[in-house]
C-alpha positions, 0 to 999 in steps of 0.5 A: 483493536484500534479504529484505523487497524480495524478499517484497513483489516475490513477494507483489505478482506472487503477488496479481496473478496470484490476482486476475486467475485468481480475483477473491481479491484488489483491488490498487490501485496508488497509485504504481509508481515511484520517484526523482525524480517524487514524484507517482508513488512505490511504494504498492499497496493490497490486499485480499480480494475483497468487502471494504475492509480494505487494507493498504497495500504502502509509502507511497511516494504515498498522497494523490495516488495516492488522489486519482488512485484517487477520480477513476477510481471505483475508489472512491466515498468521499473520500480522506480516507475511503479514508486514514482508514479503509480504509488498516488497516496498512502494510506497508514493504519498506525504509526509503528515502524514495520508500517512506516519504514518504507516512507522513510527509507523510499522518501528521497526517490518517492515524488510528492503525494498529496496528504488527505487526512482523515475527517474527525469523527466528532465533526457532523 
């Protein structure tokens, strides 16, 4: 398995774990799966407790899952808002389309986030 696929694996399992012990984390699944069904491709939204500062795990399904999200209240603004202003960075695992696409798809509503890539690992 790949370095960046493992982290979000340990960091997905890690954040669930937490916010069910200790209510330090909200994750929001937007999609949990991959392959053909486009309505339901990897993207998880998390943040601390107490706040609406996400960073978004993929964008595989960021609209529809946002839609989906707004229609069970785990929201009470629009989707537009939650893309627009909740969403603060993405976090990608790897480049295959079911974790890319709503990048793509959602880009031209989406405001600018600032890119924070990853330190090299042969740098001390």
């Amino acid at each position: 398995m790949k370095f960046n696929t493992v982290l979000v694996t340990l960091l997905f399992l890690f954040t669930a774990s937490v916010s069910a012990q200790n209510k330090t984390f909200k994750v929001v699944p937007l999609g949990v799966l991959g392959g053909i069904d486009e309505s339901n491709l990897s993207a998880y939204m998390v943040a601390p407790a107490g706040s609406n500062n996400y960073i978004c795990l993929d964008a595989g399904t960021l609209h529809y899952g946002i839609e989906k999200a707004v229609a069970n209240k785990v929201f009470n603004v629009s989707a537009t808002e939650v893309l627009k202003k909740y969403i603060k960075s993405y976090f990608i695992s790897h480049a295959h389309l079911d974790h890319i696409s709503g990048l793509i798809i959602n880009s031209p509503d989406d405001t600018n986030k600032k890119f924070m890539p990853l330190p090299d690992a042969s740098t001390p």
